[in-house]
N, C-alpha and C positions, 0 to 999 in steps of 0.2 A: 576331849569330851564329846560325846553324842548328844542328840538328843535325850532330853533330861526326861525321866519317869513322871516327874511332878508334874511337867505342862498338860492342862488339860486337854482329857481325848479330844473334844472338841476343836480347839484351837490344831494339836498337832494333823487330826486326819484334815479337816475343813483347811487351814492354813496353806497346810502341805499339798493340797489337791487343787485348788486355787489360787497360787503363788503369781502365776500369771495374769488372770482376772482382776486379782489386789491393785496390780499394779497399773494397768491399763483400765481400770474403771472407777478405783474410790475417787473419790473428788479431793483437789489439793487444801490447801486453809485461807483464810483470808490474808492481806498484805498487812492487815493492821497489827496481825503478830508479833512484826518487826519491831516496833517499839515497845510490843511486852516483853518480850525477852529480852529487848538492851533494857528497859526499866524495872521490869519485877523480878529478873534474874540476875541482871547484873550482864550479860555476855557481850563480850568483846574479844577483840586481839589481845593475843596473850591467855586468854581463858581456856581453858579444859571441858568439854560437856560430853556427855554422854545418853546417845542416842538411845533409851531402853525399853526394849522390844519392839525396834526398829524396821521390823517387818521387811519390807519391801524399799524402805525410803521415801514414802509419800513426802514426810515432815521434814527430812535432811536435809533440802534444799534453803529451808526458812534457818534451821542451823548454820550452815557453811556461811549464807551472808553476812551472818555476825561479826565473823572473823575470825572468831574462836573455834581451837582443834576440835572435829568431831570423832568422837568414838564410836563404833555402834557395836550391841551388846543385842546377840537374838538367838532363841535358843531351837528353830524350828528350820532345819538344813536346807527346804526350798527358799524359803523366804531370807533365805542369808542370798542362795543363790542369785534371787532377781533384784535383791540389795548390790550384791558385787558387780552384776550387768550395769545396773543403772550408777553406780555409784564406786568405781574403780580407786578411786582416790581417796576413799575414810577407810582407814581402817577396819573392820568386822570382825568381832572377837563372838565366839559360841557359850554363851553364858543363859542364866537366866539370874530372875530379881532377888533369889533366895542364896546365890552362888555366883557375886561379880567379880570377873576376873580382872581387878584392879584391886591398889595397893589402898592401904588405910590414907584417909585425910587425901586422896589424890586428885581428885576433880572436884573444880568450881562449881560445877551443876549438873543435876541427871533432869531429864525430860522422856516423860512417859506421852508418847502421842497414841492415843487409840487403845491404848493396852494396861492401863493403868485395873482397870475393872479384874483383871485375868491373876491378878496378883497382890490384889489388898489382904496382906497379911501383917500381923505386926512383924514376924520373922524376915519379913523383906524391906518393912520399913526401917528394921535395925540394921542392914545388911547396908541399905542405901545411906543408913547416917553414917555408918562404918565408911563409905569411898568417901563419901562427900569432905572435904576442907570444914574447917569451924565458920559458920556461918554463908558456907555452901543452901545452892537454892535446889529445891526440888522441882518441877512443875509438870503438871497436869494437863493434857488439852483432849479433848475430844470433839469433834464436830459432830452434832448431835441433829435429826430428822427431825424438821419442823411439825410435828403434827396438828401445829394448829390450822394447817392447810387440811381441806377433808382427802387431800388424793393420795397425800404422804398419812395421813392415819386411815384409810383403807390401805395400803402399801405394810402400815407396820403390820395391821392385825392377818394380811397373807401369811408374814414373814414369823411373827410369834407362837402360831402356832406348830414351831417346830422347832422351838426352843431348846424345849428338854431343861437340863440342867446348868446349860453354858451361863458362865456372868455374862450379865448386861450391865452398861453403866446406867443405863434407864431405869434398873429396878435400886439401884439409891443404895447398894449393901455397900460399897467402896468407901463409902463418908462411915461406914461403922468405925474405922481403925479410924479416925479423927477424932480429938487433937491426939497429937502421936507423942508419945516422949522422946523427950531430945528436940523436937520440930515444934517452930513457932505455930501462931493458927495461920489456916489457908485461909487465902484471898479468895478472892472470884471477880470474874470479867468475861464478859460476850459478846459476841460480834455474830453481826448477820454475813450469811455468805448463800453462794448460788453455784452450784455446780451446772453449768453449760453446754450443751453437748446432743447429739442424738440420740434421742430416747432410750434405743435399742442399749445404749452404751453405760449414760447417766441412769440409768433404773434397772433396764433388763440386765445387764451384766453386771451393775452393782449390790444388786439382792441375790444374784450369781457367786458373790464373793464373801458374802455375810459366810460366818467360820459355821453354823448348825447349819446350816442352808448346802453348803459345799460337799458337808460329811453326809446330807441323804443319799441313798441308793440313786442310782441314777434314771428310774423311773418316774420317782421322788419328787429330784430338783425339772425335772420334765414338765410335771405337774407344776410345779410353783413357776415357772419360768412361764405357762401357757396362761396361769389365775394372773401375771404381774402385763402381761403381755395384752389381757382381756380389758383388765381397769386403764389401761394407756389409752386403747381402744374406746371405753364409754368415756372417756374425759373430755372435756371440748376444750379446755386448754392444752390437753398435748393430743388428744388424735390426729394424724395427718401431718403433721407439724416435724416441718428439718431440724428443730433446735430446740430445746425446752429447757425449763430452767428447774433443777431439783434443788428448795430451799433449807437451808440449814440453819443451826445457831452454834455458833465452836463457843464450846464451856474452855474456859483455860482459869488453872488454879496455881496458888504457887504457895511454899513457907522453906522457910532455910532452918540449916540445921542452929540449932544453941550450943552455942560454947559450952 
């Protein structure tokens, strides 16, 4: 399998040009995930999950501590690449959410980190109760931009207006397919988190890695990189400053499939 026609343009060019940025600038999740996923998904040793649309690996690490076998499942060929780099030892299988190459009833749990938005379709929610076990968990996480800070929402509205058509999880169309047939109702849980880091890295490289942001012409992202570069600058909290801290909130959601 190739790269699949379905992923959007978005995702494939922005992902594909960025594979490297992804990896070296998103921010990781908080610690306290560990106990959502041994408690609202169930993972442990002995378990099955599968990493889907696995990108780069950001979230694999918070998987493997579980114990349980990680799968990952990505359907955009750089971002398997700097998956394989960082990540030698999970397996990576070229799939996407509508076409997973696993068996019926085969895994304990799928986990959508970051990419759940890209593929809210009921077609992929039947696709995912199709691997999943009877009473397999699904779950959900996205680390989401505080904007109730003013420097993270002048940051967003740099960033939105070059949107286009790509999903965001911010615009709320992913909860359309909810409640799903076959799938209990989703939970919800958040956590505060801080990515740490020098500016340049935590912001300018991560609004570098945003998937519409990565696919501008590169005159483009010039521009957006000099506007993200300017508001660092007027801020008196991170101007001048070795370390800043960029605030988040990780949404994580979960429901298992019904018998």
């Amino acid at each position: 399998m190739t790269d699949r026609p379905s992923v959007h343009h978005a995702a494939a060019t922005g992902f594909g040009a960025a594979a490297e940025a992804y990896q070296h600038a998103r921010p990781d999740y908080p610690a306290a995930l560990a106990d959502w996923l041994r408690d609202e998904l169930g993972l442990a040793s002995g378990r099955v999950v599968v990493d889907l649309g696995a990108g780069t690996g950001k979230f694999t690490p918070l998987l493997r501590a579980t114990g349980a076998r990680v799968v990952a499942v990505e359907p955009v060929a750089a971002m398997r690449a700097e998956f394989a780099a960082a990540h030698p030892e999970v397996e990576a299988l070229v799939g996407d959410a509508e076409r997973l190459p696993l068996a019926d009833a085969s895994v304990d749990a799928i986990v959508c980190a970051q990419s759940f938005h890209w593929f809210a379709r009921p077609a992929a929610l039947a696709e995912m109760r199709r691997a999943l076990k009877p009473g397999g968990a699904l779950g959900l996480v996205w680390n989401v931009r505080d904007a109730r800070v003013a420097w993270v929402a002048a940051l967003t509205k740099i960033l939105d207006r070059h949107q286009g058509d790509a999903p965001r999880h911010e615009s709320g169309q992913w909860r359309s397919v909810f409640p799903a047939p076959g799938f209990t109702p989703l939970s919800e849980s958040r956590f505060a988190y801080e990515h740490v880091g020098a500016a340049e890295r935590v912001i300018v490289e991560r609004a570098m890695s945003v998937s519409f942001i990565a696919a501008l012409p590169p005159d483009e992202r010039a521009r957006v990189a000099e506007e993200v570069r300017a508001l660092i600058a007027a801020t008196p909290s991170l101007a001048g400053r070795a370390t800043v801290a960029f605030p988040y909130v990780t949404h994580a959601h979960a429901c298992r499939r019904r018998d």
